[in-house]
MISEZA-485249 format. One record per residue (C-alpha): x, y, z. Coordinates in nm, 4 decimals, m for minus. Layout:
BEGIN
       xx       yy       zz
        X        Y        Z
...
This chain:
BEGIN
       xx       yy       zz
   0.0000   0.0000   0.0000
   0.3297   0.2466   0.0860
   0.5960   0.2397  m0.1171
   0.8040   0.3573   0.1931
   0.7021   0.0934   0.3966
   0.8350  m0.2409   0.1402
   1.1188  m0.2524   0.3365
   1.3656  m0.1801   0.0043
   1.6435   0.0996   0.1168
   1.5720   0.4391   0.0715
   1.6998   0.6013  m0.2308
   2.0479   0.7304  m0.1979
   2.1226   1.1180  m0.2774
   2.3562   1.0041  m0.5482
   2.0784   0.9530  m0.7854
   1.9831   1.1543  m1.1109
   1.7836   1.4724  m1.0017
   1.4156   1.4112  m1.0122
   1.3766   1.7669  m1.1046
   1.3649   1.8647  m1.4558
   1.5073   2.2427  m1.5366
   1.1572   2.3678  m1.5935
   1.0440   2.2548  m1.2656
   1.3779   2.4027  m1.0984
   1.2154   2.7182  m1.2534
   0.8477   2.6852  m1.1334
   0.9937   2.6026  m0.7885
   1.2372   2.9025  m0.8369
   0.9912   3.1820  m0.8856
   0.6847   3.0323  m0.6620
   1.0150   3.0685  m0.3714
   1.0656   3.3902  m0.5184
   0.7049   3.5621  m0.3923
   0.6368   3.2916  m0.1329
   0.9569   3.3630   0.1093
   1.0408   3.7202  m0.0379
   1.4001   3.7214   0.1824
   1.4987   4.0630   0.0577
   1.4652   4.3441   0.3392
   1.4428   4.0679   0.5929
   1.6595   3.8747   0.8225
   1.6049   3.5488   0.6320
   1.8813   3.4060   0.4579
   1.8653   3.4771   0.1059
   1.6870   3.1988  m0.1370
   2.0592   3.2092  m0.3156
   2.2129   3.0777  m0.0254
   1.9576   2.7823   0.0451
   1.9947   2.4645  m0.1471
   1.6073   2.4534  m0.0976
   1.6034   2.3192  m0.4786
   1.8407   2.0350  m0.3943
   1.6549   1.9311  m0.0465
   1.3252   1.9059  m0.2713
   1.5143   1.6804  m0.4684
   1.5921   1.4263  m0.1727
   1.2793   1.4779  m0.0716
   1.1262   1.3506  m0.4761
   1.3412   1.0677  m0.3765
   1.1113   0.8847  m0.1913
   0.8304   0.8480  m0.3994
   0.8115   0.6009  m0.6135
   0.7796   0.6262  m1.0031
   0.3917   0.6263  m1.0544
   0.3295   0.9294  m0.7833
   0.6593   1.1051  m0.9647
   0.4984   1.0510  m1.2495
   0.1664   1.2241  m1.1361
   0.3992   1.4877  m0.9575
   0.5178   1.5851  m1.2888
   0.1964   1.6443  m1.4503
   0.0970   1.8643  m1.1572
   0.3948   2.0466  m1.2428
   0.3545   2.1046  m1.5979
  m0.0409   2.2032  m1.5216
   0.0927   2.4316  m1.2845
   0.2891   2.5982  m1.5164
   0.0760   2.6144  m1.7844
  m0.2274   2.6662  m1.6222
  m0.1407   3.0103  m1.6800
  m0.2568   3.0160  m2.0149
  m0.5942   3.0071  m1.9061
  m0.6699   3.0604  m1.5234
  m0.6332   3.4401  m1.5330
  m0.5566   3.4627  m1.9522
  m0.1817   3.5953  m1.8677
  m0.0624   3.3889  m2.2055
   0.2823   3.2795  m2.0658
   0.3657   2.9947  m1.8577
   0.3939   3.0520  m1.4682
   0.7756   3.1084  m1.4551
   0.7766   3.3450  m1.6880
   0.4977   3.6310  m1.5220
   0.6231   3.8947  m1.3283
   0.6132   3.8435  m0.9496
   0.2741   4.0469  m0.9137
   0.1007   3.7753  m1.1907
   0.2976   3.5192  m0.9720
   0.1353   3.5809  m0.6698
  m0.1929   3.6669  m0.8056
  m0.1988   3.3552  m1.0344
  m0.1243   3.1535  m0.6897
  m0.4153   3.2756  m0.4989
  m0.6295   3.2018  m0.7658
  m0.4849   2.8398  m0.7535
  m0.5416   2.8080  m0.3770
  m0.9327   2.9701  m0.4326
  m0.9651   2.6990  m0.7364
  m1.0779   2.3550  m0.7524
  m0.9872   2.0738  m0.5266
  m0.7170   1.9457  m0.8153
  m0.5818   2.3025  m0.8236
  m0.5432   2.3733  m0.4450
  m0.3596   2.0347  m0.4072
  m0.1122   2.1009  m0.6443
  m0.0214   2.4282  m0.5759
  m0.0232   2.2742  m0.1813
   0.2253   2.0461  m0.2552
   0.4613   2.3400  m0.4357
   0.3930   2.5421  m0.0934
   0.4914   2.2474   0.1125
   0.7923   2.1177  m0.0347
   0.9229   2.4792  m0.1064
   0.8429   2.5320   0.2731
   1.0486   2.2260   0.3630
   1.3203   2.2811   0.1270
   1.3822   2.6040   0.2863
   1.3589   2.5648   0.6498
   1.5657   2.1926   0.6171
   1.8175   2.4455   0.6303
   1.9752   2.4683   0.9482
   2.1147   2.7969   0.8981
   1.8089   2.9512   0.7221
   1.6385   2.8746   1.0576
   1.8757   3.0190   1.2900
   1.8345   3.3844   1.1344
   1.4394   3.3253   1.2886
   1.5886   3.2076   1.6838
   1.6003   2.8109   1.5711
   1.8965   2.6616   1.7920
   1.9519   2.3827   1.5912
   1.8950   2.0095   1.7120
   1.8973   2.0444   2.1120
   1.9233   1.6534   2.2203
   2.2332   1.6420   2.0268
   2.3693   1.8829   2.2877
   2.1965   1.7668   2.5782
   2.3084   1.3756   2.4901
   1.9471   1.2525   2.4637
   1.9833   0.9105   2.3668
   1.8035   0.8632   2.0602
   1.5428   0.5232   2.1448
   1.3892   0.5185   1.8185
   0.9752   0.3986   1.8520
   1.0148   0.3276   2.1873
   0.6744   0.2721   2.3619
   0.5647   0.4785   2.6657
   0.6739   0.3866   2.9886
   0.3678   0.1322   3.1629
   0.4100   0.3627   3.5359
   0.3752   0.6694   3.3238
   0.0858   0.5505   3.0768
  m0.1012   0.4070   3.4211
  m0.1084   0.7427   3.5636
  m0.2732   0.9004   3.2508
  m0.6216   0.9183   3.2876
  m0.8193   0.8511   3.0138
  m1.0942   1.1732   2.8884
């Protein structure tokens, strides 16, 4: 039913990019008006390998759902053709049609608002996978490495603890 859970080992990062140029250039300019870095204390989209951490993150889907992930893409990007008439494809309007074209996307059908979803999301996770990127906003970084938490994996809850839980 999940491709992740098969049991085969995840992908490695050495693989072929999963992102085609075009797409590097949808997910370029939807970054561009969705985390608009200039004037602020973010770290500048140049300096984030957000593009590359979407990558790994393509990774682990197997090829049927990339395959549907790059038709969303391409309807994305020429979907500007005819939601809001701009006659040019998405990475090529000016960051006003950009933005505009997106919130017509997210007020569209259900089809519409997922993909344009999933372009928020992964260029949301992209981003802040960067550990720098999320200091500039007060992030400290991984605390239990510091602290020497032991890492215990799944570990179930403790029976004295769960017996003094009281049930709603």
């Amino acid at each position: 039913m999940l491709p992740a859970c098969d049991g085969s080992p995840p992908p490695t990062h050495t693989e072929a990019a999963r992102l085609s140029p075009n797409e590097r250039m949808i997910f370029e300019r939807f970054a561009e008006v969705y985390i608009p870095t200039e004037g602020t204390n973010l770290r500048p989209l140049s300096e984030v390998p957000y593009l590359d951490n979407i990558d790994r993150i393509l990774a682990f889907l197997d090829a049927p759902t990339l395959d549907e992930f790059h038709t969303g893409m391409k309807l994305f990007d020429y979907g500007s053709f005819v939601v809001g008439l701009y006659f040019a494809r998405f990475a090529n309007l000016s960051p006003e049609d950009r933005l505009e074209y997106i919130r017509r996307w997210y007020a569209g059908g259900e089809t519409q608002r997922a993909i344009v979803g999933l372009i928020d999301k992964l260029v949301a996770l992209g981003y802040w996978q960067d550990v720098e990127a999320a200091r500039r906003v007060g992030y400290q970084g991984p605390v239990s490495d510091e602290a020497k938490i032991l890492k215990l994996g799944n570990a179930p809850m403790p029976i004295a603890i769960a017996e003094d839980i009281e049930a709603p």
